[in-house]
GUFI-197384 format. One record per residue (C-alpha): chain; residue number from 1; x, y, z; residue in three letters. Coordinates in steps of 0.001 Angstrom, whole numbers, plus 500000, padded with zeros to 6 digits. Example, Ala and Ser with C-alpha at 12.3 -4.5 7.8 and 13.67 -1.06 7.14 Angstrom:
<pts>
+--------+-----+--------+--------+--------+---------+
| cadena | num |     px |     py |     pz | residuo |
+--------+-----+--------+--------+--------+---------+
|      A |   1 | 512300 | 495500 | 507800 |     Ala |
|      A |   2 | 513670 | 498940 | 507140 |     Ser |
+--------+-----+--------+--------+--------+---------+
</pts>
This chain:
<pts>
+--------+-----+--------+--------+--------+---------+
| cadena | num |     px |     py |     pz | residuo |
+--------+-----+--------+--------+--------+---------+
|      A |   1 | 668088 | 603044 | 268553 |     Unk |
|      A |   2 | 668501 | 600687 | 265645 |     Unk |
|      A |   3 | 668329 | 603476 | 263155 |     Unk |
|      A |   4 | 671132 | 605614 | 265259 |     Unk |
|      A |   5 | 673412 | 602788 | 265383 |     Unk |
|      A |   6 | 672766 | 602071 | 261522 |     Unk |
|      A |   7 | 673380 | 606114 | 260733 |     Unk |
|      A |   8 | 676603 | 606064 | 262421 |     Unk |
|      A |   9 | 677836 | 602888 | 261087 |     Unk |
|      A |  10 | 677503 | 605187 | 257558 |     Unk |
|      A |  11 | 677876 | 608012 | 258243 |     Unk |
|      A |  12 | 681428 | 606589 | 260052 |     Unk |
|      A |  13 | 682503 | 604735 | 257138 |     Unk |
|      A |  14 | 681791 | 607367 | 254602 |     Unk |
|      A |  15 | 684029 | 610096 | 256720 |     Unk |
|      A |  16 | 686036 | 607696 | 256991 |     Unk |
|      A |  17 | 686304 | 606864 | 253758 |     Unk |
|      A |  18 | 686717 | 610618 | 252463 |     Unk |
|      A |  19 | 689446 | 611633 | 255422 |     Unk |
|      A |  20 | 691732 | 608567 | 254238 |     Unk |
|      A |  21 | 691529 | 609963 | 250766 |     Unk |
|      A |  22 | 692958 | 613080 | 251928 |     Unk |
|      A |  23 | 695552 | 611675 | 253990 |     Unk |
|      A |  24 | 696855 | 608674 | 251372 |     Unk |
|      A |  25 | 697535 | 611350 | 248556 |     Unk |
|      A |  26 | 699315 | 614009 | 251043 |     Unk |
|      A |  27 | 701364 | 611342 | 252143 |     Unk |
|      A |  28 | 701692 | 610374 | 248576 |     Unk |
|      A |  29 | 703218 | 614014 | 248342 |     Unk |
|      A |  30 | 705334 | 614019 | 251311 |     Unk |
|      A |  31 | 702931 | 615846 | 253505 |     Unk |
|      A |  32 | 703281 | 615073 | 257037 |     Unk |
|      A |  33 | 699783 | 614400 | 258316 |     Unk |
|      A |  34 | 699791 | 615451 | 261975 |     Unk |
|      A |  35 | 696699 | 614080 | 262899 |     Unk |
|      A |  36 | 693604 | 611729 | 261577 |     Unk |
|      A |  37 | 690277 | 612305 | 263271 |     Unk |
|      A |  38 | 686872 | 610343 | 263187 |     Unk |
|      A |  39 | 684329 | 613377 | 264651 |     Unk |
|      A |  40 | 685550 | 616591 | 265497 |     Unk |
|      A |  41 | 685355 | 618245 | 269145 |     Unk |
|      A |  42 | 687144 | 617092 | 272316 |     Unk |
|      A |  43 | 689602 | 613593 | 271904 |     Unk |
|      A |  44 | 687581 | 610179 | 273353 |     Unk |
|      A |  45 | 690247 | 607881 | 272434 |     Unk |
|      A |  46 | 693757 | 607737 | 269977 |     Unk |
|      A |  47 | 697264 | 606473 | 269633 |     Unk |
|      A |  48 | 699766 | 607673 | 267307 |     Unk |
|      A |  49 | 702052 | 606024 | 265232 |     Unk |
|      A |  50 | 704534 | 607845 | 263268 |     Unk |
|      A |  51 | 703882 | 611425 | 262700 |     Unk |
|      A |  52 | 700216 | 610849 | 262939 |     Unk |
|      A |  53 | 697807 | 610579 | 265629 |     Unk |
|      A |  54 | 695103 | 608891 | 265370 |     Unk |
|      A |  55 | 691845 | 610407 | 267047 |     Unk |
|      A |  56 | 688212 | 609453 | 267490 |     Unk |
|      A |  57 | 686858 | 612711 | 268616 |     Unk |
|      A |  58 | 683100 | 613478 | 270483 |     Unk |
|      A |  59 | 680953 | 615225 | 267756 |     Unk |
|      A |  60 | 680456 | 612337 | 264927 |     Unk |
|      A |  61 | 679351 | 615211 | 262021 |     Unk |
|      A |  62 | 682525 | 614819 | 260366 |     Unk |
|      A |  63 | 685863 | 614512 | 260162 |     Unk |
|      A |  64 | 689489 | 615842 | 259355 |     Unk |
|      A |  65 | 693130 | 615216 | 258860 |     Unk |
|      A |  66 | 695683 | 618011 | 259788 |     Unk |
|      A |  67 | 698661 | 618620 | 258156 |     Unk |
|      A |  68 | 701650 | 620376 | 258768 |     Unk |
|      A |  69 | 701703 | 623932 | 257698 |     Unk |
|      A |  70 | 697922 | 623424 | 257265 |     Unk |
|      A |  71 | 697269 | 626949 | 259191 |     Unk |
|      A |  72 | 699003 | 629274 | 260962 |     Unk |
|      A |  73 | 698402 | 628793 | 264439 |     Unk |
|      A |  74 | 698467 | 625354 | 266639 |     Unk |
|      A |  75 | 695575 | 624063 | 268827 |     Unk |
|      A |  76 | 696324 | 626366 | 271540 |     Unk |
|      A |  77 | 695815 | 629288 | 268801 |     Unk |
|      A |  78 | 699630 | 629995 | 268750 |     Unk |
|      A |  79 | 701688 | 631096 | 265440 |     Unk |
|      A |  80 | 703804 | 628287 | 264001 |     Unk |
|      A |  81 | 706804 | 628965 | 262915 |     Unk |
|      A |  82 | 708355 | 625853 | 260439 |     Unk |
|      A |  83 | 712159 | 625510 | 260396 |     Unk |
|      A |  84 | 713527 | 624744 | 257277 |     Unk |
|      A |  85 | 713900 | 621070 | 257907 |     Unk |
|      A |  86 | 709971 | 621251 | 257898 |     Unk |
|      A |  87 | 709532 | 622888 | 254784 |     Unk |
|      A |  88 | 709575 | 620314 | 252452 |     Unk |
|      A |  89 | 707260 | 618315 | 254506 |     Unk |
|      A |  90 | 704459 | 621297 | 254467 |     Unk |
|      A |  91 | 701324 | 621375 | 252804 |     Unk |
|      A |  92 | 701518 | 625184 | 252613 |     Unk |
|      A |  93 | 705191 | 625211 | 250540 |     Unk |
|      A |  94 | 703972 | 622576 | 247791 |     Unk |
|      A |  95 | 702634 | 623111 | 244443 |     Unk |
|      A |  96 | 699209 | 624533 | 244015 |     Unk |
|      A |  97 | 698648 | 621247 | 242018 |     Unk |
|      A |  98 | 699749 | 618812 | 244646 |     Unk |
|      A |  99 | 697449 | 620262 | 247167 |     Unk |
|      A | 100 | 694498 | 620910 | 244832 |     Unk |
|      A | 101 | 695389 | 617128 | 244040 |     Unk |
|      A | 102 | 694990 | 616902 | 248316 |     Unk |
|      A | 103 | 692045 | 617959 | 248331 |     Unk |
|      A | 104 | 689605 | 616696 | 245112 |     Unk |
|      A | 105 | 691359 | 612999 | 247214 |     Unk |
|      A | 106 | 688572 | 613359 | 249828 |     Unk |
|      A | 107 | 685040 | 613845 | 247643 |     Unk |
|      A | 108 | 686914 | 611560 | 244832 |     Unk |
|      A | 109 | 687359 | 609281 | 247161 |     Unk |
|      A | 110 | 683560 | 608810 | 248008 |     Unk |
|      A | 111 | 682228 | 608953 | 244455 |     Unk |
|      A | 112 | 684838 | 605895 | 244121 |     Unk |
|      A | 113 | 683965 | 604258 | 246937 |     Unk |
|      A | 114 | 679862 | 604403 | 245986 |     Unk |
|      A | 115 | 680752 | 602848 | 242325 |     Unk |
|      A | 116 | 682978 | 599958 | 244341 |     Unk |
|      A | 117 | 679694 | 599637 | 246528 |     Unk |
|      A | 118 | 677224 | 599905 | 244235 |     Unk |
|      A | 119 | 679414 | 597237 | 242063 |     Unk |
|      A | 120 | 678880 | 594752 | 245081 |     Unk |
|      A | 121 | 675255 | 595189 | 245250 |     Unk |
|      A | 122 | 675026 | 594562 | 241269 |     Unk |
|      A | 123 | 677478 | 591323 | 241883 |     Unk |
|      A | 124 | 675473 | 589938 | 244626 |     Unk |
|      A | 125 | 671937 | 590476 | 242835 |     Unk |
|      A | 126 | 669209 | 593499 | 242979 |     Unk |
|      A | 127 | 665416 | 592749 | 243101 |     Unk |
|      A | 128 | 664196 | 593886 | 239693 |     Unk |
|      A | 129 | 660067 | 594356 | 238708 |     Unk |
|      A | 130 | 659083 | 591395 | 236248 |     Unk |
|      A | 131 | 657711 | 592905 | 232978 |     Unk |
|      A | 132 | 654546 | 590626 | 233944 |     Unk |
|      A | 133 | 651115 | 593391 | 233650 |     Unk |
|      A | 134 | 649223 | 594138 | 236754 |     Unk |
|      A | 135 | 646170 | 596305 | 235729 |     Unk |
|      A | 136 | 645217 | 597759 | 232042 |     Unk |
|      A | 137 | 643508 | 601096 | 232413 |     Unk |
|      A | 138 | 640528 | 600628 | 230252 |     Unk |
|      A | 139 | 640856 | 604102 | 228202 |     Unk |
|      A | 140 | 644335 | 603647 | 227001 |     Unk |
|      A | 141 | 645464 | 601533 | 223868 |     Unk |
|      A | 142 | 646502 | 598685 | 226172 |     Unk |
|      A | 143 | 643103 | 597635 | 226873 |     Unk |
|      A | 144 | 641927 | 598726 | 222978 |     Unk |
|      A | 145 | 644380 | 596034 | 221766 |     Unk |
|      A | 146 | 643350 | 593272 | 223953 |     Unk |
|      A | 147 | 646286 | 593198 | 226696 |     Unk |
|      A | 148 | 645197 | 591648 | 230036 |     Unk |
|      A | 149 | 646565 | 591341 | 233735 |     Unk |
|      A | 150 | 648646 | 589001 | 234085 |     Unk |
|      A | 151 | 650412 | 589205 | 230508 |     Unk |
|      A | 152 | 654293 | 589188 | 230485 |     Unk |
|      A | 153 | 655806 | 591436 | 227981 |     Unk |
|      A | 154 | 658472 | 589475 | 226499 |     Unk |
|      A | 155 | 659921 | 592148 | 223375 |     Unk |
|      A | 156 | 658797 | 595010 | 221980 |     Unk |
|      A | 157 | 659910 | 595652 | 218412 |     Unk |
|      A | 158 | 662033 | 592517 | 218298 |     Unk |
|      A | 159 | 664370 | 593529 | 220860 |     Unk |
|      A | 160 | 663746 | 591312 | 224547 |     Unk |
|      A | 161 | 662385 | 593220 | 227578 |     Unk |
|      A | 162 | 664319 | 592035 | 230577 |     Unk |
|      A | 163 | 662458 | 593842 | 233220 |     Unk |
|      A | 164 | 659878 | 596694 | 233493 |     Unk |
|      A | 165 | 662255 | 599127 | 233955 |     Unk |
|      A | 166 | 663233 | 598534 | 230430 |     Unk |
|      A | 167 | 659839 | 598027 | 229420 |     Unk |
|      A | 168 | 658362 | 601681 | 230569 |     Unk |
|      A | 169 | 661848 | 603514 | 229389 |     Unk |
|      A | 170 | 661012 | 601849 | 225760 |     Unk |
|      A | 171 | 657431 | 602673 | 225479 |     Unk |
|      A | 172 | 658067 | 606412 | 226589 |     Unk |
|      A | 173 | 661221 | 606638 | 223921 |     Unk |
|      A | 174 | 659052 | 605253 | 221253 |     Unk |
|      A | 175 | 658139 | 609111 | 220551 |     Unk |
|      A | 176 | 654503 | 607822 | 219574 |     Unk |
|      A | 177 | 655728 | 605582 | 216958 |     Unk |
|      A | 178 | 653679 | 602449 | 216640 |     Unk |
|      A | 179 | 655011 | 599112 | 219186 |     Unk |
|      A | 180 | 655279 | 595714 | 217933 |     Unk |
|      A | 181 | 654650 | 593573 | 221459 |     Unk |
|      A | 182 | 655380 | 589919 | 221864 |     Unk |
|      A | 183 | 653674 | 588950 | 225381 |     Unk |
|      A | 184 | 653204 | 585362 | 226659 |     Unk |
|      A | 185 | 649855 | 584625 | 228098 |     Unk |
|      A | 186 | 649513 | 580949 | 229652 |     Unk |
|      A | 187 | 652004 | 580083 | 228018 |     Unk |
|      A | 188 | 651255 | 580993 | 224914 |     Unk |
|      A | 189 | 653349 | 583630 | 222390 |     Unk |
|      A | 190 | 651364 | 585996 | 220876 |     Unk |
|      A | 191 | 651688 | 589639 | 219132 |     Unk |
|      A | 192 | 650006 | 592683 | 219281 |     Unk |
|      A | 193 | 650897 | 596225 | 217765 |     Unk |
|      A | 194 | 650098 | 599167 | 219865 |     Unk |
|      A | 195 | 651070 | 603077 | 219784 |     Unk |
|      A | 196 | 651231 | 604485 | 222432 |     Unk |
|      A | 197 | 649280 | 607694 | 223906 |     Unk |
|      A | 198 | 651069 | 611335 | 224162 |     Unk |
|      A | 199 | 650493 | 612274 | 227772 |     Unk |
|      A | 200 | 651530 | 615893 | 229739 |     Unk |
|      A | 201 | 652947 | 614544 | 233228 |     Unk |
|      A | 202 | 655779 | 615640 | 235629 |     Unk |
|      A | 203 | 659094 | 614569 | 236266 |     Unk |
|      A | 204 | 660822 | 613608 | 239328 |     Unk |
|      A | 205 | 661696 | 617666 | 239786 |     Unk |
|      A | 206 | 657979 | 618422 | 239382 |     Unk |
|      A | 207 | 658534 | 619860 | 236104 |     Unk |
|      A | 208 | 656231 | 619697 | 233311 |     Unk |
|      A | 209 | 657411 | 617376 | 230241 |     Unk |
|      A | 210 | 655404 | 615068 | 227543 |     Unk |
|      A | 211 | 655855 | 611307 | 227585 |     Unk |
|      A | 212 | 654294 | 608028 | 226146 |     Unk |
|      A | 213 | 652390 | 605517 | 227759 |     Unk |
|      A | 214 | 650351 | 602503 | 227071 |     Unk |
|      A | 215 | 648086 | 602492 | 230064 |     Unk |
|      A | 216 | 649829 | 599191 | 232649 |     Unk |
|      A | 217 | 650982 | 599291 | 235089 |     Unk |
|      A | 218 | 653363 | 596416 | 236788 |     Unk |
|      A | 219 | 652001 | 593424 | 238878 |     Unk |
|      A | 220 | 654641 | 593892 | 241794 |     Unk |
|      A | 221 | 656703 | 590597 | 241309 |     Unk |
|      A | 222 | 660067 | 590445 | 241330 |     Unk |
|      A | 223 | 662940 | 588311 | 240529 |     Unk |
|      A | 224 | 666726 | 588949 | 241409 |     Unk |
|      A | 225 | 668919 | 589564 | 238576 |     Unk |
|      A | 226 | 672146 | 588857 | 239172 |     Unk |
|      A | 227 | 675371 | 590640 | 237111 |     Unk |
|      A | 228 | 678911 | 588862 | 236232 |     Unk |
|      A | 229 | 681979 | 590715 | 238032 |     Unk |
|      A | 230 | 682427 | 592810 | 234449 |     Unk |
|      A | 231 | 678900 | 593926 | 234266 |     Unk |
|      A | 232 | 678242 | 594980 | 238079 |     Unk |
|      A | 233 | 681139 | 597324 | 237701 |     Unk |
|      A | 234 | 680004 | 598906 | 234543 |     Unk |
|      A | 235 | 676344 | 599116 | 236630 |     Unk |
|      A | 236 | 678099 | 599995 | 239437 |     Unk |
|      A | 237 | 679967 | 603372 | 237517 |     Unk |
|      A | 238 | 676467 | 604001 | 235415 |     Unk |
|      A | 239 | 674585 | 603986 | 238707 |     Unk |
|      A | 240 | 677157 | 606308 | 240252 |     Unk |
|      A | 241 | 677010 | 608449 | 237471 |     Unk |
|      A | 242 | 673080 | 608896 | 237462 |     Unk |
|      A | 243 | 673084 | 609426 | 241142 |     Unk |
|      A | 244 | 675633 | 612079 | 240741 |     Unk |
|      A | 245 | 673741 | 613600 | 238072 |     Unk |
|      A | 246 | 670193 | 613821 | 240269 |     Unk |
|      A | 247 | 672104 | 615206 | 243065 |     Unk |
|      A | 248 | 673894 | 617793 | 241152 |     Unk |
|      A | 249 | 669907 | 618884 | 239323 |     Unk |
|      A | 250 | 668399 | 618739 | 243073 |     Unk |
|      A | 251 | 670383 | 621295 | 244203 |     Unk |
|      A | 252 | 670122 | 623381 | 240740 |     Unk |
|      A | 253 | 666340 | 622750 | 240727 |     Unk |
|      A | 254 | 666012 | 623913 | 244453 |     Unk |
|      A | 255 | 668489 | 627046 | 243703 |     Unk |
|      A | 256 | 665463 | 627583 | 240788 |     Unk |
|      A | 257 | 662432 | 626963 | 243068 |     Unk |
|      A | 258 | 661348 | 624193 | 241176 |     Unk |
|      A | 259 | 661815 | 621436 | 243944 |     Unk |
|      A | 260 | 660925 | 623373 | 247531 |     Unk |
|      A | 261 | 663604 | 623891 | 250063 |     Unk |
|      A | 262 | 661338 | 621726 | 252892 |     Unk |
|      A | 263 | 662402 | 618713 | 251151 |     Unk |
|      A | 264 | 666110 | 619273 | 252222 |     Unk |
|      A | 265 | 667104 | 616452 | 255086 |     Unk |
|      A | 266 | 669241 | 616498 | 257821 |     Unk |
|      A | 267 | 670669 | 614213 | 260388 |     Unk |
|      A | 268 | 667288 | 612712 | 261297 |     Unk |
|      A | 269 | 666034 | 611832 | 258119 |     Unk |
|      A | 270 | 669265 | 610032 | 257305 |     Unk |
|      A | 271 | 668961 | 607845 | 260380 |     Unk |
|      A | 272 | 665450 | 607231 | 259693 |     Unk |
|      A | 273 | 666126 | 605925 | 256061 |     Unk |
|      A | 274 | 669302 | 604282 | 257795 |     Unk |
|      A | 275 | 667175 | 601871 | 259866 |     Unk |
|      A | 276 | 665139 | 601213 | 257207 |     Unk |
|      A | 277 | 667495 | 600120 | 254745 |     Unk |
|      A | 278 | 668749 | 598072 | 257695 |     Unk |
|      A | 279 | 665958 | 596526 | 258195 |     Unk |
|      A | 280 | 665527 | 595183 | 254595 |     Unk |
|      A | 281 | 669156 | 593785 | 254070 |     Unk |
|      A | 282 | 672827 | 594502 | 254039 |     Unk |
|      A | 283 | 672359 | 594932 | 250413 |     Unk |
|      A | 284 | 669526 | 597761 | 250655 |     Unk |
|      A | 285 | 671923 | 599312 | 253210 |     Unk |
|      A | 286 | 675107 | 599249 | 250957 |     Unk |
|      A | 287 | 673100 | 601054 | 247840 |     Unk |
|      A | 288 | 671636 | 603598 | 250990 |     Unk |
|      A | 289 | 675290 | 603983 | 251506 |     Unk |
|      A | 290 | 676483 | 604234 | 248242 |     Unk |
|      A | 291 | 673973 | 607031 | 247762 |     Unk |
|      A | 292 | 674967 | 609195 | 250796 |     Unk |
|      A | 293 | 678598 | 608305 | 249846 |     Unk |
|      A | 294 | 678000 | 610506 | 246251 |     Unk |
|      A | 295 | 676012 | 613145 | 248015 |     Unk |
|      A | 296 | 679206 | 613256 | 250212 |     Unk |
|      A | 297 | 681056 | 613796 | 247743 |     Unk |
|      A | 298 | 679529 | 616299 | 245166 |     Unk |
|      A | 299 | 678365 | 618405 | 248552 |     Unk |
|      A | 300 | 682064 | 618770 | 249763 |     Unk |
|      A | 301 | 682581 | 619909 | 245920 |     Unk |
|      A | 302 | 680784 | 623280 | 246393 |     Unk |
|      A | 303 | 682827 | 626293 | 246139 |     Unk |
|      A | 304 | 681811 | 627040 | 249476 |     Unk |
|      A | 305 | 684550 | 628434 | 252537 |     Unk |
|      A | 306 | 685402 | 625584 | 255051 |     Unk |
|      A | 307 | 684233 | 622846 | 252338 |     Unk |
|      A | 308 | 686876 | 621371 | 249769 |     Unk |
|      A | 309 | 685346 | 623360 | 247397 |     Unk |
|      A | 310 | 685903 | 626159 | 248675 |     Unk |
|      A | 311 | 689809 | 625343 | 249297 |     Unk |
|      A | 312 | 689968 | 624374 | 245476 |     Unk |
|      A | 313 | 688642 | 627897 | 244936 |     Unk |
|      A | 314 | 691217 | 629540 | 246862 |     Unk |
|      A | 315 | 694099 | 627181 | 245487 |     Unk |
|      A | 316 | 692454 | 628480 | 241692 |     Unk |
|      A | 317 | 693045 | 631944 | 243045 |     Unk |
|      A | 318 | 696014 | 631183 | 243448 |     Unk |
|      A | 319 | 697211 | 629649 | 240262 |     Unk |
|      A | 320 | 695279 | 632448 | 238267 |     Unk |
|      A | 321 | 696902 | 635688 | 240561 |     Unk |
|      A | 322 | 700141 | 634308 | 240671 |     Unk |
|      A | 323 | 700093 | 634239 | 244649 |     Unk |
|      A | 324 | 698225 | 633256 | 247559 |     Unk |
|      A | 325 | 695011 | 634630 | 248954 |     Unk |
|      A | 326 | 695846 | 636642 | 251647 |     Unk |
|      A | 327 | 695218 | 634666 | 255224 |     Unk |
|      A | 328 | 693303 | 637475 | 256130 |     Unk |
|      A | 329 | 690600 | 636974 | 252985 |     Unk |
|      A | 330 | 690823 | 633373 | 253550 |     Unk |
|      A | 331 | 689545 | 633621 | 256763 |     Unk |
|      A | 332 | 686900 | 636183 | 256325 |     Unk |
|      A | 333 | 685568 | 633868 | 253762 |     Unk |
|      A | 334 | 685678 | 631012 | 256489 |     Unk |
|      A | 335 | 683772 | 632816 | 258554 |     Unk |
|      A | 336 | 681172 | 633411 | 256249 |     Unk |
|      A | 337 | 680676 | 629775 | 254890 |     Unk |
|      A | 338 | 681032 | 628934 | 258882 |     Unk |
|      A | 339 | 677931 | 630534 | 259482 |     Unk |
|      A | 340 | 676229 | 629240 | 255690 |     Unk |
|      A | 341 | 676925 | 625957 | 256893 |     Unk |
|      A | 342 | 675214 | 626323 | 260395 |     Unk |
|      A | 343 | 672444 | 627986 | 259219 |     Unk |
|      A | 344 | 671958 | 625358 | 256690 |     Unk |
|      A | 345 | 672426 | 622296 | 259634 |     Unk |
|      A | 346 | 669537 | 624298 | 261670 |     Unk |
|      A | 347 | 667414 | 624576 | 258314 |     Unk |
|      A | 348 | 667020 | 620660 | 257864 |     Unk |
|      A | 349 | 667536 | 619810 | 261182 |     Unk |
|      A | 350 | 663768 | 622443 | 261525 |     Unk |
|      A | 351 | 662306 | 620512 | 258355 |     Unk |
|      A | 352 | 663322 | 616867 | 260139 |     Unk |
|      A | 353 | 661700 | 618176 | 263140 |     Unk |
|      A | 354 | 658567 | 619129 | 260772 |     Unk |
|      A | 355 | 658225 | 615933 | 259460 |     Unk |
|      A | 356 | 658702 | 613832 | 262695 |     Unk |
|      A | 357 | 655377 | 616284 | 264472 |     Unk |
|      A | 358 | 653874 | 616682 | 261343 |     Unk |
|      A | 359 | 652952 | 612953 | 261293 |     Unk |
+--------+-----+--------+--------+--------+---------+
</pts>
């Protein structure tokens, strides 16, 4: 129960999030937005005010904001017709540009939104591993050169290790090049050269690839570093940007084969990490958030039919032919990525199931 209510409170505020986008830019264009809706399915509860209504709707996978001339047909399936008072007011008679503008709003939106999260978490302080040593593996230079459990790394080459983070990324970019280490041991400074051993591993992707190590590994503490408002927003946007990067190379390396299809997760698995996150802290929940919120975002990028993608793909069309895709293409094509998308909700919705039994 506690991860359910924790995966809709996200899951809410990130469709939120992405419909608004959408519907604060059309109505930056003088789009009349005929309706706002939190889930899709049957109406639970609304009002309107203006030209909007404003729906929370049965099925909580989504979301969606209809405009006027947004389609051809009504709710009740029958043609529209706009007057010429309406016209202006359409999304179908602006520029290609002002609805390609539309649409990018929503998945911008949520990229945005995860840096202005992610910012917050960096603001109010993240848990960060102590460069302090936890075990020396006793056949790597480490242990040749003396190093013991319970040293703290303090530089290496003259320039100060903050955390181990920093501390594993220099050793591995030191290319094999000898180390010059300052570590404190009781208190006491002392110095130690090392270089460091050339090692075949894998990488997140399961990839082969060569890297450097010394043989520690960290003790486990932790202190909480905290940023000023400047830095946690340039953490927040670099944080953004490598999430958005290993999203974008997930779904490339799974195209490729490299990472395997069964780790794809659905519904489930997002209310299982949900709770979790919950359980550790608002602030482990916003950067859970934050993550999804990207994921969001670059997913609803795809040039797929039925996804924002695939309407910027159409609108690109258009711009390149000279005209419009014909409705009747357009909704072939819907069809299609209908059915991609479905087929894709039972996939991970099988491999949640999987996981769940196989445990």
């Amino acid at each position: 129960m506690y991860s359910t209510v924790s995966a809709i409170v996200v899951l809410g505020v990130l469709i939120f999030v992405h419909e608004l986008g959408h519907f604060l830019v059309a109505k930056f264009c003088g789009v009349r937005v005929l309706k706002f809706s939190l889930g899709f399915g049957p109406k639970i509860c609304g009002f309107r005010k203006g030209d909007t209504e404003y729906l929370l709707s049965a099925i909580p996978l989504g979301g969606y904001v209809k405009m006027l001339g947004e389609g051809k047909h009504d709710d009740e399936g029958d043609t529209v017709a706009l007057s010429e008072d309406d016209k202006p007011f359409s999304y179908e008679y602006k520029s290609p540009w002002q609805r390609m503008a539309i649409i990018v709003a929503g998945p911008a939106t949520n990229i945005v939104f995860a840096a202005f999260i992610f910012s917050i978490v960096y603001l109010f302080g993240v848990p960060s591993l102590s460069p302090v040593i936890g075990e020396v593996n006793h056949e790597m230079p480490a242990f040749a050169a003396g190093l013991l459990s319970g040293d703290k790394i303090i530089a290496i080459n003259g320039e100060k290790i903050e955390d181990w983070e920093q501390l594993s990324t220099t050793v591995r970019a030191s290319g094999g090049s000898e180390l010059d280490i300052d570590y404190e041991r009781e208190s006491t400074l002392l110095n130690v050269k090392i270089v460091p051993k050339r090692i075949e591993s894998k990488n997140m992707f399961g990839e082969p690839t060569v890297s450097y190590i010394i043989g520690i590994t960290a003790s486990g503490a932790t202190e909480i570093k905290h940023y000023q408002p400047g830095e946690a927003l340039i953490q927040g946007l670099s944080e953004t940007w490598k999430i958005s990067y290993l999203t974008v190379m997930g779904f490339i390396k799974m195209i490729e084969r490299v990472v395997p299809a069964k780790d794809l997760g659905g519904p489930i698995m997002i209310a299982q990490m949900a709770g979790q996150h919950a359980k550790a802290g608002i602030l482990s929940l916003l950067y859970f958030m934050g993550i999804i919120s990207v994921n969001l975002g670059i997913l609803n990028l795809f040039p797929i039919p039925v996804l924002d993608g695939g309407h910027l793909l159409f609108i690109s069309l258009e711009i390149i032919l000279g005209r419009p895709v014909s409705e009747r293409k357009m909704e072939l094509a819907q069809q299609v990525g209908l059915c991609l998308l479905v087929s894709l909700m039972v996939f991970v919705f099988y491999n949640d199931l999987v996981r769940i039994f196989s445990k």
